[in-house]
Structure formats: structure tokens, C-alpha cells
C-alpha angles and dihedrals in degrees: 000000000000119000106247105196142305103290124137116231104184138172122258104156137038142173146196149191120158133138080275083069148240132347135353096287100053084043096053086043088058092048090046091053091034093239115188115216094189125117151141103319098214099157093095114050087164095074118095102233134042106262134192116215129180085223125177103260120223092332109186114198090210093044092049084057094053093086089055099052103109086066119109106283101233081071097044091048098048085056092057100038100055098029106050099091099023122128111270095256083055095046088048096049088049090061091044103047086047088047086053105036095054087046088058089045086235088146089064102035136105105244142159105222101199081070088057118095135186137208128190120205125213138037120232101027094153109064111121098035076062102044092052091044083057096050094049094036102034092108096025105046088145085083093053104133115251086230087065090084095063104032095055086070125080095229099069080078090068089040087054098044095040083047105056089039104039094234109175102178132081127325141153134139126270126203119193090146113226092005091046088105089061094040092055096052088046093056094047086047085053096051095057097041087054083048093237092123135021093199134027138186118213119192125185108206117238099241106241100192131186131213093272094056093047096035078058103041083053088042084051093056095239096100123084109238099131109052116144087229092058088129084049099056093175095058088048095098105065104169114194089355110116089240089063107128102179144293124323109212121248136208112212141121131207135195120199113184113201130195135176105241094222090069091046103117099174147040106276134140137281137194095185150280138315095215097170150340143190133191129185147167136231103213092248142120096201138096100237119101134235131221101205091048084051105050090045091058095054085038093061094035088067099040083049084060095045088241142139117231079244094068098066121083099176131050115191089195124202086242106164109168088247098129094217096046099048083048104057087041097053085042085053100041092048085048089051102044105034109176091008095071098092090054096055116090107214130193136162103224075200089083080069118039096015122232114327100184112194090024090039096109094038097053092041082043087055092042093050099044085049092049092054092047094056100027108236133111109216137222129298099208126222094007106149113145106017123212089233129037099190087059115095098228119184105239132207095301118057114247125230090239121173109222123192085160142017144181119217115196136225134165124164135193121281089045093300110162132167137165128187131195126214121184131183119263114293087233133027121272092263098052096046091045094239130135127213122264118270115256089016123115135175111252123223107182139065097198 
């Protein structure tokens, strides 16, 4: 992709919602202690293996919105009314866009909001909410709601969204599969650089599967189903270890809200800087990766970003426990950085919060700009015996890591790969005229 200009798009707002919990600072304290979200998935009998899953746990839509009721109530009572009955992935991008968009001050600011964009992440968020309305309805489909044609298409997410904050730019959905979280950050990226928005939201969906989705994903041999700790869920997802058997699902949704720097006309946060990005294809249908694809999207991300592979100290690798697929990545990240290697610390944030699928890359994106806040790498759970000993994999403690720039990881069935590159702000925090987030502090142990 070619680089565009000089402007900075940096990052002012962010939030999160995985089976770790609510909200960016419980979700920075579980990557600090190296939590593991993931357990026994039991909603499904129907399925024919025993499965593990980081589900969301008794998340309730009115109870996410208690932390944000001192807000103006037009906004509060948009929210309600639009996502009460709402399927669960639509309910879970609400509470992270608010989240968001409250971090990047964007309730009390001055903006044009024809210069505000949105783009969705993900295809097919709505499976499940699908699959149950067909078993209750399936002989009485008189008493289908109205609502349902419009809910059963992903775009409702960007009529919702648009909707409660008035966005009035561009939006539409991507869908990259598992890279749609990146694809999506590399087309609101896109949209700044070419100056059609000054803001965008970018929302990864939470994937709501069904049992078909997940029964396929396990017949596909991507799923793990058959791994040798399923009495041990939380050692299931073994990213980079030679016992890894394939990905565990995870439900989570992400909101990362970009902005170019020369329209900022206030004091508001910033996590960093999104200094490049590269996605590309590899002329397949399948499911199975491809080193070279792989290695010329992080080689053009840095290149996009006007960078050396030496100049990166963190990987967030896709990583996602699927043998083949650790495999290609660490083949392509060892072909790319050369001597470097041993100097790049690597870790999968997937040992923790399980695979996340459309939100993937939004929630990775938010672990690895938090990382490199606090300066720490954390831990890549389960990892005993790696697949690679010149790779500088993170182990089962975090690590105190100084990052002036990192590399964060998707690639996605039918050749799908995508790589993007933060860096820290060009100046301090004084110069720039930028204040630290909220709830985020630097970290300055290892213990």
C-alpha cells in the first residue's frame, strides 16, 4: 500500500469486551497477570466432541451500561432503545464503541460529524441469534419479528452504530475472516490518510457461532477437539508449543477509534500511532497459509511505515494453536527478520482470550498498543516445549519490554493476510500536547 503522506493517525480511543471482562482496564490487568478466559464450552450438546470456548459469562446488555450512566441521556436512551433486543454481536459492539468513544472524549468534544466514519469488522455476526430463532420459529414463522429483516444483515451493525452516534461519513462491514479485524483497521486507516474522514470507528463483531459454524470449523481440522489437556481447558491453546491442535473460539468484541493528529483541536489521549500497514491475497480458496503471502504483508507493512525489521522489538502474532499455521508464521517471521529474530520478543494474545475470529485484530491491535504503554510483553500461555528455539517467544511470566515499535498479526481463510505497524508518539506527551489514557499506567516490573 502505498504510503499516502505524513500524516499521523493515531489512536485516541479504545474498547474491550472478551471472557477476560469488561472494559480496557480489566482487560490490561488480565494481560498483566496472564489470565486465561478460556473453559468447558457446554452450551452446544449437540456438537460431536467435547470443546473449550473463552466465552462471555452471564453478560447482561443493561448491567455493561451502568459504568456510563452519568452520560447525557439522549445517548443513553438511543443505546437502549435500539440495543435491547438486539442480537448478542450487536449488544456487545454498543458497550465497546461507548466505551471508546467516551475514552477519545468524543461526548464532550466540537466535531463535524459528516467527517466521522465507521467500519464494522466481521461477516456472519449473527449465527447463532439465527440458529435459535429457527428452532423456535421453524413451524411458526408467522410470528417472525418484522426487525429480523434487517437484523439478519451485517449491516445493521453499521445502521445501529451510525444511529446512537450520529455518525454521518463513511461505513460499511469488512470481512477478511480471521484477519477482518485487521482489515478493517487498514481500511479506516485508509479513509483518514485519503482525508475522507477525520475520525473513524473501527468495531470488530463478537462471533456468535452456531453449531454448524463450530461442528465445521472441527470437521475442517482447524478447530481444536482432539487435544491430549481436554480435561485441562485452559492449557488447550497452546500457541507456538509442539502440543498445540488447533484454535479454541473466542467471544470478544473491540472498538478502536482512529483519528488523524492535524484535525485534533484539543487535549485528548493517545495510545500510539498507526505508522503502516499491508494486506494481500494468495490466490486461494482454501484454508491452508502461505509463508511467502505472509512475509510480503509484514514486509510492506514496514516499508508502509517507512521502517527496518530491526526496528521492531514486539510481535503480537496470529497465533492461533493450529500446527500448520504456527508453523508457516514463525517460517515467515524468521525469512523476514533474519538476525534480528533473537531480539523480537513474540507472543499469541489467543493463549489468553482464545480465538476471537472477526474482532481478533482489534482486540490483538488493543493488547499490543497497551504492551507498548506500559512496557511489558505478556504471557504466552502453555507454551512448554516451542516449535522454534531461535524465536524469542514470551513464556508463562510477562516480560518489562521497552517498544518504540510493534508488529500485530492476521491472516484469515481463502489466503487472507494482513499485518499492521504502531509506534509510540513521535513527541512526548507534553510537546504534542497529549495526556495519558485514563486507567493506564506504565508498568515497571516483571514479577
Amino acid at each position: 500500500m502505498k504510503n499516502l503522506g505524513k500524516v499521523d493517525v493515531i489512536v485516541t480511543g479504545m474498547g474491550a469486551i472478551n471472557a477476560l471482562g469488561q472494559g480496557i482496564t480489566r482487560f490490561n490487568s488480565a494481560l498483566l497477570a496472564g489470565q486465561c478466559g478460556i473453559s468447558d464450552c457446554i452450551r452446544y450438546p449437540e456438537l460431536s466432541f467435547l470443546s473449550a470456548a473463552a466465552e462471555l459469562k452471564e453478560f447482561d446488555f443493561h448491567q455493561a451500561l451502568l459504568p456510563y450512566s452519568h452520560l447525557p441521556s439522549p445517548l443513553l436512551s438511543a443505546i437502549h432503545k435500539v440495543g435491547r433486543r438486539a442480537p448478542l454481536s450487536i449488544q456487545a459492539s454498543l458497550i465497546v464503541a461507548l466505551e471508546a468513544w467516551v475514552d477519545a472524549h468524543l461526548h464532550e468534544r466540537t466535531k463535524d460529524n459528516r467527517r466521522i466514519g465507521l467500519v464494522i469488522a466481521g461477516q456472519n455476526t449473527t449465527q447463532a441469534y439465527h440458529y435459535d430463532l429457527q428452532a423456535s420459529l421453524q413451524n411458526n414463522l408467522h410470528y417472525l419479528s418484522p426487525s429480523y429483516a434487517l437484523q439478519f444483515m451485517d449491516t445493521h451493525h453499521v445502521g445501529v452504530l451510525s444511529e446512537v452516534f450520529d455518525i454521518q461519513g463513511e461505513g460499511f462491514t469488512v470481512g477478511g475472516a480471521s484477519a477482518s479485524g485487521n482489515v478493517a483497521l487498514i481500511h479506516g486507516y485508509r479513509l483518514i490518510l485519503q482525508d475522507i474522514v477525520d475520525i473513524c470507528l473501527v468495531v470488530g463483531a463478537l462471533a456468535d457461532l452456531s453449531p454448524l459454524e463450530i461442528q465445521g470449523f472441527y470437521n475442517i481440522g482447524a478447530l481444536s477437539g482432539l487435544s491430549p489437556f481436554h480435561k485441562e481447558p485452559k492449557k488447550i491453546c497452546r500457541p507456538f508449543d509442539r502440543d498445540h491442535s488447533g484454535f479454541v473460539w473466542g467471544q470478544g468484541s473491540g472498538c478502536i477509534i482512529l483519528e488523524s493528529r492535524d484535525s485534533l483541536k484539543e487535549q485528548i489521549p493517545s495510545y500510539g500511532i498507526m505508522a503502516g500497514a499491508a494486506m494481500n491475497l494468495d490466490g486461494t480458496h482454501t484454508s491452508t497459509p502461505n509463508q511467502d503471502g505472509e512475509r510480503r504483508a509484514m514486509a510492506e507493512a514496514l516499508k508502509n511505515a517507512s521502517l527496518l525489521p530491526k526496528d521492531i522489538r514486539y510481535i503480537n502474532a496470529h497465533g492461533s494453536s493450529s500446527p500448520i499455521g504456527d508453523k508457516t508464521e514463525v517460517a515467515a517471521i524468521s525469512n523476514l527478520f533474519e538476525e534480528h529474530l533473537g531480539k523480537i520478543w513474540i507472543n499469541s494474545t489467543k493463549s489468553l482470550i482464545g480465538h476471537c475470529l472477526w474482532s481478533a485484530g482489534i482486540l490483538e491491535a488493543i493488547a499490543t498498543l497497551l504492551q507498548m504503554k506500559q512496557e511489558f510483553v505478556h504471557p504466552n500461555l502453555n507454551l512448554d516445549n516451542p516449535i522454534d528455539i531461535a524465536s524469542r517467544f514470551v513464556g508463562q511470566q510477562r516480560e518489562t519490554v521497552t517498544i518504540d515499535a510493534a508488529m500485530s498479526n492476521s491472516f484469515g481463510f481463502g489466503g487472507i493476510n494482513s499485518s499492521i505497524i504502531f509506534t509510540q508518539p513521535s513527541t512526548d506527551f507534553q510537546d504534542s500536547g497529549m495526556v495519558e489514557p485514563k486507567g493506564v499506567k506504565r508498568a515497571r516490573t516483571s514479577e
